[in-house]
Kinemage of the C-alpha trace (Angstrom):
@kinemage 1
@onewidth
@group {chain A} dominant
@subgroup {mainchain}
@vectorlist {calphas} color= white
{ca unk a 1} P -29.140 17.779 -56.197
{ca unk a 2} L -30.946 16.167 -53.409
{ca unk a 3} L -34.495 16.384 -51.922
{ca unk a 4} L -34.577 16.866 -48.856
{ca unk a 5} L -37.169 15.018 -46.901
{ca unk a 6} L -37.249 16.020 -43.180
{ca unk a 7} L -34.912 18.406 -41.201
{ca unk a 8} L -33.983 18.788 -37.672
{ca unk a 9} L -31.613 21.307 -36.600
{ca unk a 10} L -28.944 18.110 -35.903
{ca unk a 11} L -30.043 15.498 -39.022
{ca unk a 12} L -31.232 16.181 -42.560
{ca unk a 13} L -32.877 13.023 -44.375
{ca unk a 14} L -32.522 13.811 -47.937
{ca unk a 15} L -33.217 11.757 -50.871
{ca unk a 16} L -30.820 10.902 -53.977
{ca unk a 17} L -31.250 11.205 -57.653
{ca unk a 18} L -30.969 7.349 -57.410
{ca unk a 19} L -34.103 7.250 -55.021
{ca unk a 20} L -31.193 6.040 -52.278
{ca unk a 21} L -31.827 7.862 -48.708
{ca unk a 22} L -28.758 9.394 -47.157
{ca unk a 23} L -28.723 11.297 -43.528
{ca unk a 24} L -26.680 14.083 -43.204
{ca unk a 25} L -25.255 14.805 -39.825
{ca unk a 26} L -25.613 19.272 -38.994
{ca unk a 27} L -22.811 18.183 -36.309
{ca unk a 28} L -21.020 15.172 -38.214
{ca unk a 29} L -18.138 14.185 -35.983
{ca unk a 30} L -17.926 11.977 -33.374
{ca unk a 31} L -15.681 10.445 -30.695
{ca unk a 32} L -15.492 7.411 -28.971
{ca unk a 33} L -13.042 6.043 -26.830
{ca unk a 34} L -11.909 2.190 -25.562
{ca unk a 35} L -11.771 2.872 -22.077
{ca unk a 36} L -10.063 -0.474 -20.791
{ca unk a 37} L -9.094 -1.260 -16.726
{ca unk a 38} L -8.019 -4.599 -15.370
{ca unk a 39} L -8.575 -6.462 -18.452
{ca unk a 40} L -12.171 -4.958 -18.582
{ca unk a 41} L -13.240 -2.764 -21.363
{ca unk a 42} L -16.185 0.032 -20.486
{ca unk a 43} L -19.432 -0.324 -22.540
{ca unk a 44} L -22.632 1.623 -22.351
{ca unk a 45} L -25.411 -0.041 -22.645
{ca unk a 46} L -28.359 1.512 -24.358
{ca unk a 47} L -31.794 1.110 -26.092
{ca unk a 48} L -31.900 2.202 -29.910
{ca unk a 49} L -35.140 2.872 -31.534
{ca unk a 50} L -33.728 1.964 -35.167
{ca unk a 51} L -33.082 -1.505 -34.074
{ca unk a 52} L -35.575 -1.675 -31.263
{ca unk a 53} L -32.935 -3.379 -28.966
{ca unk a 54} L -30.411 -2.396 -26.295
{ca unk a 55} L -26.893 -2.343 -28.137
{ca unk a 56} L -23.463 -2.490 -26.209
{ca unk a 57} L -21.677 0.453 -27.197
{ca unk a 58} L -18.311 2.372 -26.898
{ca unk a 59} L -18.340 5.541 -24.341
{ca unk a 60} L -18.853 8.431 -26.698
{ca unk a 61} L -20.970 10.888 -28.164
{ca unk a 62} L -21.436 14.092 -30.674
{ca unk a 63} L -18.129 16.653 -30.978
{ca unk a 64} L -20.015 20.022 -30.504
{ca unk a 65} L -18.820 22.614 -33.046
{ca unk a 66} L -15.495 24.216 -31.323
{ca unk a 67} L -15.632 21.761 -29.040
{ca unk a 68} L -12.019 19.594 -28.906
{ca unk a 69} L -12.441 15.922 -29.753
{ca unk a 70} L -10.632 14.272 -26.708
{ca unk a 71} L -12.173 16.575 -24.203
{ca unk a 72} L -15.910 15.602 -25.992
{ca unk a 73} L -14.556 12.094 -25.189
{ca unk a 74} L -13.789 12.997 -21.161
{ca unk a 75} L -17.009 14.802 -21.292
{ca unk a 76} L -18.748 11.868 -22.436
{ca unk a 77} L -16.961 9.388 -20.499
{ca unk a 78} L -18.218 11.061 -17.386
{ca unk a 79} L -21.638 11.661 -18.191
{ca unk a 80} L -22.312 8.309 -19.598
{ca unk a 81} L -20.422 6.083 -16.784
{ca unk a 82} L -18.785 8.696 -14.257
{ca unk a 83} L -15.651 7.808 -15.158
{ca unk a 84} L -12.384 10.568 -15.713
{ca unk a 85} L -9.045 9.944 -17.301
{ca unk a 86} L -6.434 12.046 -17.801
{ca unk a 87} L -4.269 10.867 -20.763
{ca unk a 88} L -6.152 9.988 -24.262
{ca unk a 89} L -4.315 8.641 -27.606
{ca unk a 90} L -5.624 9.132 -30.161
{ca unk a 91} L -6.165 6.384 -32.771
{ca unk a 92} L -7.602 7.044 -36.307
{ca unk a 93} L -11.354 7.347 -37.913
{ca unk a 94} L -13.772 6.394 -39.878
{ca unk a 95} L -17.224 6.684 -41.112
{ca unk a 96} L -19.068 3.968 -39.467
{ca unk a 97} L -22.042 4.262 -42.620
{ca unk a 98} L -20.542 5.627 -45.620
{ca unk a 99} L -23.702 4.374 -47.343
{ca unk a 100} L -26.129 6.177 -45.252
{ca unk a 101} L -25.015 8.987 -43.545
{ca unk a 102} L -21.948 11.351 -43.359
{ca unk a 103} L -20.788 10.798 -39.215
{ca unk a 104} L -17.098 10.642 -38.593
{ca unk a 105} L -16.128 8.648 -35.938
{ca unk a 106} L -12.711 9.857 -33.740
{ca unk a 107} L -11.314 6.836 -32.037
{ca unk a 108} L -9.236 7.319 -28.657
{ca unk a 109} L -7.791 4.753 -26.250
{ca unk a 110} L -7.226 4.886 -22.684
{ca unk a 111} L -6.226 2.558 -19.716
{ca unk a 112} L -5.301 5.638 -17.687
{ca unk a 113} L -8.999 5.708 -15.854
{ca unk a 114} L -10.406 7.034 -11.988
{ca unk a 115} L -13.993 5.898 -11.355
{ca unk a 116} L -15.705 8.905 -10.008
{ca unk a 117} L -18.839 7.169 -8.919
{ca unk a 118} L -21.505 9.292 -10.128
{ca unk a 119} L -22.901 10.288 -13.431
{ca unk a 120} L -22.743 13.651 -14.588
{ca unk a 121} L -26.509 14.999 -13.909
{ca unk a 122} L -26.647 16.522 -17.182
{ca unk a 123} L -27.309 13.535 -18.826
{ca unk a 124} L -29.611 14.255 -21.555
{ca unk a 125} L -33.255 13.495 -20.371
{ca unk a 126} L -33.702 11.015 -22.752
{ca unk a 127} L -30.913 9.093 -22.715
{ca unk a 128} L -31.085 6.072 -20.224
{ca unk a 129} L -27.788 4.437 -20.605
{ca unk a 130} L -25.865 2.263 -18.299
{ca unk a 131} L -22.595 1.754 -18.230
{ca unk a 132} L -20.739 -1.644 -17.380
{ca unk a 133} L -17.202 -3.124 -17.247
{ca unk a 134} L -16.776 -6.179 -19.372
{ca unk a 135} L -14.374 -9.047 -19.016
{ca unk a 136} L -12.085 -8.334 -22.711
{ca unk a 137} L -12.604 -12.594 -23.514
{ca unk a 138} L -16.924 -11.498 -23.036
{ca unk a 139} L -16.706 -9.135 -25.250
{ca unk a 140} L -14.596 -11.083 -27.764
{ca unk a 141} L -17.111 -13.590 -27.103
{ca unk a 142} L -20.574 -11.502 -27.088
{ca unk a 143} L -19.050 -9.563 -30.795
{ca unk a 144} L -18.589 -13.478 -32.300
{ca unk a 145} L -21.950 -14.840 -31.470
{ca unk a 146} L -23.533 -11.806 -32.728
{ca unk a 147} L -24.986 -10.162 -29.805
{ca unk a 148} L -26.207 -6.682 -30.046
{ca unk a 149} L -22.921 -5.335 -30.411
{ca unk a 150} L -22.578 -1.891 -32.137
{ca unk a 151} L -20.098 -2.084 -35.119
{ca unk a 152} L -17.708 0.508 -33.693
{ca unk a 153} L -16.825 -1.451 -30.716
{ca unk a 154} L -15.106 -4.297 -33.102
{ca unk a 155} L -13.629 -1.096 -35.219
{ca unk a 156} L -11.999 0.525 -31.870
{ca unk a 157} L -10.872 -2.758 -30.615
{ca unk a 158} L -9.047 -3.589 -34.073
{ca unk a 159} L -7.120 0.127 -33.730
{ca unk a 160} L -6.474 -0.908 -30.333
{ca unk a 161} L -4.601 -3.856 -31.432
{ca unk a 162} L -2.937 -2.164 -34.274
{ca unk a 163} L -1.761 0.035 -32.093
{ca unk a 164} L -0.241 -2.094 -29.918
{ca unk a 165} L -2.779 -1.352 -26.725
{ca unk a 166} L -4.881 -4.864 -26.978
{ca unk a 167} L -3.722 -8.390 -27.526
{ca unk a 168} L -6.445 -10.303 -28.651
{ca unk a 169} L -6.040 -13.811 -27.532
């Protein structure tokens, strides 16, 4: 049985017999969606406390309980950048950090995009993200030199290519 440590009504740090920390997620899934136009993909720039730097990041966000994954992703998608699609596939998902915490991921794609020009105003307070269209080659490029890329851009682009959405040249 575990110890738990500290407890928030979303996140429950809780210690393991093998002194390990693991973070369970109260709301554990997730969806985030390549959001590509004109050989651009959509990233959301944002600062993280954990690593203390602003990571480039895939449009998504929390799945609130009896909420439907691809409409989390259009909500998301238009809060974050004030962007709106219509059509979503869906992909596959995974746990970004098996070894630490319990999130499921939900990956989508979509090239099927209308810029409405404004961010949703319910952005969270705290959350000061921008969001920015990047070249596909610069963010081959930025993920190889080792910029501060989050893992589950590289994980959505490599569905996207299985899939048969992305070439990667």
């Amino acid at each position: 049985m575990n110890r738990i440590v500290y407890r928030t009504d979303y996140y429950a740090v809780e210690e393991n017999t093998q002194k390990e920390i693991v973070v369970m997620d109260q709301i554990p899934e997730s969806a985030a969606v390549v959001a590509v136009h004109q050989g651009c993909l959509l990233l959301v720039c944002q600062h993280r406390e954990a690593v203390n730097e602003i990571t480039w990041e895939l449009p998504g966000g929390t799945v609130k309980p009896g909420e439907e994954r691809a409409l989390a992703v259009k909500r998301e998608l238009e809060e974050e950048a004030g962007v709106l699609c219509k059509d979503l596939t869906y992909m596959s998902c995974a746990y970004p950090m098996a070894s630490l915490a319990n999130r499921c991921v939900h990956y989508y794609f979509t090239d099927d995009l209308k810029v409405s020009g404004k961010k949703e105003s319910n952005q969270e307070d705290d959350e000061d993200v921008t969001a920015v269209w990047v070249p596909l080659r610069e963010v081959y490029r930025k993920m190889k030199e080792g910029s501060h890329m989050d893992a589950m851009v590289g994980h959505g682009l490599l569905l996207s290519k299985l899939y048969g959405f992305l070439a990667i040249d």
